[in-house]
C-alpha positions as CSV (number, residue, x, y, z in Angstrom):
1,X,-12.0,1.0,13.2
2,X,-13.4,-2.0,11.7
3,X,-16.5,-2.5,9.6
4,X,-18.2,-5.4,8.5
5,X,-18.0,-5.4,4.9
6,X,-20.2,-8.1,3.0
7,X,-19.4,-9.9,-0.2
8,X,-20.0,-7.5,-3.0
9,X,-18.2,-4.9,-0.7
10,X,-15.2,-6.6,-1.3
11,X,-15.6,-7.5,-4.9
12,X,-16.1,-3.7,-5.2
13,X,-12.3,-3.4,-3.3
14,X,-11.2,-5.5,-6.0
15,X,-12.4,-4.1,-8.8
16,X,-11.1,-0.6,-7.7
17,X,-8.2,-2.0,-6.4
18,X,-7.3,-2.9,-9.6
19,X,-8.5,0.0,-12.1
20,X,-9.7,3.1,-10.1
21,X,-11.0,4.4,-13.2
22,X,-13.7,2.5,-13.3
23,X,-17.2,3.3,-14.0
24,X,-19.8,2.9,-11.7
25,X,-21.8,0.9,-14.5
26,X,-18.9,-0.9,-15.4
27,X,-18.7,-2.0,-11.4
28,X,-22.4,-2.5,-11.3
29,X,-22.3,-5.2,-14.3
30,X,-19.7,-7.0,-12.3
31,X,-21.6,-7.3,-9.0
32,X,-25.0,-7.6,-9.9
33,X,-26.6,-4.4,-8.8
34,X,-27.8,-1.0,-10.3
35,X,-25.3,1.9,-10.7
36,X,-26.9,4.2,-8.5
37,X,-26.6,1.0,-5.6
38,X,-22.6,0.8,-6.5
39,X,-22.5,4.9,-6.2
40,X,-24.2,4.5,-2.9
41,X,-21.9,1.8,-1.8
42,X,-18.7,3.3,-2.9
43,X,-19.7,6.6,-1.2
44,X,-20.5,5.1,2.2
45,X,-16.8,3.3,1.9
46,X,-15.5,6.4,1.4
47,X,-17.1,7.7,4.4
48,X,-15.9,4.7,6.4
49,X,-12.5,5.6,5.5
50,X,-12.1,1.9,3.9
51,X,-11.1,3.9,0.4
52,X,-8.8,6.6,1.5
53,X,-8.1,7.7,-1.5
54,X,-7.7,7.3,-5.2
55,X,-4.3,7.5,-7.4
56,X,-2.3,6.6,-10.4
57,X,0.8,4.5,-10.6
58,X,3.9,6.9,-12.3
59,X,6.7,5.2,-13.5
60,X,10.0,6.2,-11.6
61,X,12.3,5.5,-14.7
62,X,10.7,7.9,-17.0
63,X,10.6,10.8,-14.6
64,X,14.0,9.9,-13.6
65,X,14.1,8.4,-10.7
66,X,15.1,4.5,-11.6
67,X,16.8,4.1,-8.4
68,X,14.7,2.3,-5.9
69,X,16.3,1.8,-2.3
70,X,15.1,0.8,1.0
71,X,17.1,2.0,3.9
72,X,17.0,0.3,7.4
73,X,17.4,2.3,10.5
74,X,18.4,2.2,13.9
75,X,18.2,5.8,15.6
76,X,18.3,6.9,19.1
77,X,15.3,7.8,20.8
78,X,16.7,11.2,22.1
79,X,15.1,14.8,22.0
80,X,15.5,14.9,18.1
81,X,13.8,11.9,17.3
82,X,10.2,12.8,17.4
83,X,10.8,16.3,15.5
84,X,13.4,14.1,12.9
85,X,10.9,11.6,12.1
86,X,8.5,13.7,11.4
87,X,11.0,15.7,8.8
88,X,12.0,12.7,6.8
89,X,8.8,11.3,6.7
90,X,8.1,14.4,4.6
91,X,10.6,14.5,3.2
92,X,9.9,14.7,-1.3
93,X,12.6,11.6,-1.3
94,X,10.8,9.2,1.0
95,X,8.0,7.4,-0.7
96,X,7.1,5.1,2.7
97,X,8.6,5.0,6.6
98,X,7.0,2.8,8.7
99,X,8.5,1.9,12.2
100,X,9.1,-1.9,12.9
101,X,9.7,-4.4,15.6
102,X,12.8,-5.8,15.3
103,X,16.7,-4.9,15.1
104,X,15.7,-1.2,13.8
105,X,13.7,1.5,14.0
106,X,12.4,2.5,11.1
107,X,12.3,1.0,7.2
108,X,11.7,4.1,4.5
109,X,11.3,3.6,0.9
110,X,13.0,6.0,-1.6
111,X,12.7,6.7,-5.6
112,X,15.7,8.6,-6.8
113,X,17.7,9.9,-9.4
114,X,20.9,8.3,-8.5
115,X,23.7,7.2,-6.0
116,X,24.0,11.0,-5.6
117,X,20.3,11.5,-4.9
118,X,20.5,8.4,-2.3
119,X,24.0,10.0,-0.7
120,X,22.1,13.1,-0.2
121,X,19.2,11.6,1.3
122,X,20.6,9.7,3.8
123,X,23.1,13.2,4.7
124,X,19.2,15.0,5.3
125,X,18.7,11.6,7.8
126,X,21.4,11.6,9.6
127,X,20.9,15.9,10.0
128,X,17.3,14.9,11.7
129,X,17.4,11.9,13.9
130,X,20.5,10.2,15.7
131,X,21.3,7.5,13.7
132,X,23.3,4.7,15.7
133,X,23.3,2.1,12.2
134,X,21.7,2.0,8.7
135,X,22.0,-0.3,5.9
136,X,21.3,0.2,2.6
137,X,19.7,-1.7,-0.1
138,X,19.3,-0.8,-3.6
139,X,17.2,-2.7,-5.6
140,X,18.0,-4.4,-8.9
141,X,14.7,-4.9,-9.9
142,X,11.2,-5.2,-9.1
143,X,9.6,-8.5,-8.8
144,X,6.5,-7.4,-7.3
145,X,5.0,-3.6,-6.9
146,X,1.9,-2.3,-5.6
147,X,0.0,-5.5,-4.5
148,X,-3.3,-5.0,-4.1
149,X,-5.2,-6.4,-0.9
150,X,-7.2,-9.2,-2.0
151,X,-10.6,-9.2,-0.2
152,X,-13.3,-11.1,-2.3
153,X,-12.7,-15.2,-2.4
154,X,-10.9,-16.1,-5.9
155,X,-13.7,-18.5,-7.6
156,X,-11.4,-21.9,-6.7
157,X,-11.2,-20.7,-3.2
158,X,-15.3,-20.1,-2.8
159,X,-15.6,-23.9,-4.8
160,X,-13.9,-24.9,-2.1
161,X,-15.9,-23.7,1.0
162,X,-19.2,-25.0,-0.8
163,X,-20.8,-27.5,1.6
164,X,-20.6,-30.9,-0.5
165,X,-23.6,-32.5,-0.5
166,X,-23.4,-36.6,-0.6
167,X,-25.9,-39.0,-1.9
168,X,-28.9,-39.6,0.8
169,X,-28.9,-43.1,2.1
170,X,-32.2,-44.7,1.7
């Protein structure tokens, strides 16, 4: 469901998007209204379901799981697929499964330990759903993690949709 969110809606996205922690005075300083107003707000996007939830960022290396994979699939849609999607995607293993358009079915993101950790997880996959293909990819490293969805105009960009105003002519 959509909702029209106004400006300082988004700037309060922003904020949160990039420091949950922060506090409600802290947010109100930014966008120019009182506390209680940026409580208010913040509760009724919450309500919305625009902010689904809050969490922290863990780093998978120092709870050791360094190896980041993705892991294209291409399954049957047979009697086991609807119960097999729903196991791997709950499975501890898989951090994100979306399905796609495209060549496969499915993409899921993984955090573990290891090659072994990776061998094993794809063995519980091919136990749940049919898989016809799969490919593997194992990440070297991260370029980019855990974007945040940009809402509110950068400051060049909101220069830029300012009406210009030219000189009269007399």
């Amino acid at each position: 469901m959509s909702f029209v969110l106004d400006d300082v809606d988004h700037r309060i996205l922003d904020l949160l998007q990039a420091e949950a922690r922060m506090t409600n005075a802290a947010l109100a300083a930014q966008v120019g209204l009182s506390a209680p107003a940026v409580f208010e707000r913040i509760r009724k996007l919450e309500k919305r379901g625009v902010i689904r939830k809050y969490s922290i960022q863990v780093d998978p290396a120092a709870v050791g799981r360094p190896l980041t994979a993705f892991i294209r699939v291409t399954a049957a849609f047979d009697e086991r697929y609807d119960s097999g999607l729903q196991a791997i995607s709950q499975d501890p293993e898989v951090l994100e499964c979306y399905h796609v358009a495209g060549e496969d079915c499915l993409i899921l993101k993984t955090q573990c330990g290891g090659p072994s950790d990776l061998q094993g997880l794809l063995g519980r996959i091919r136990e749940r759903i049919t898989v016809q293909r799969s490919v593997t990819m194992i990440a070297l490293s991260a370029v980019k993690e855990h974007g945040a969805l940009r809402l509110a105009p950068r400051e060049a960009d909101a220069e830029k949709a300012k009406p210009v105003r030219g000189r009269r002519s007399r």
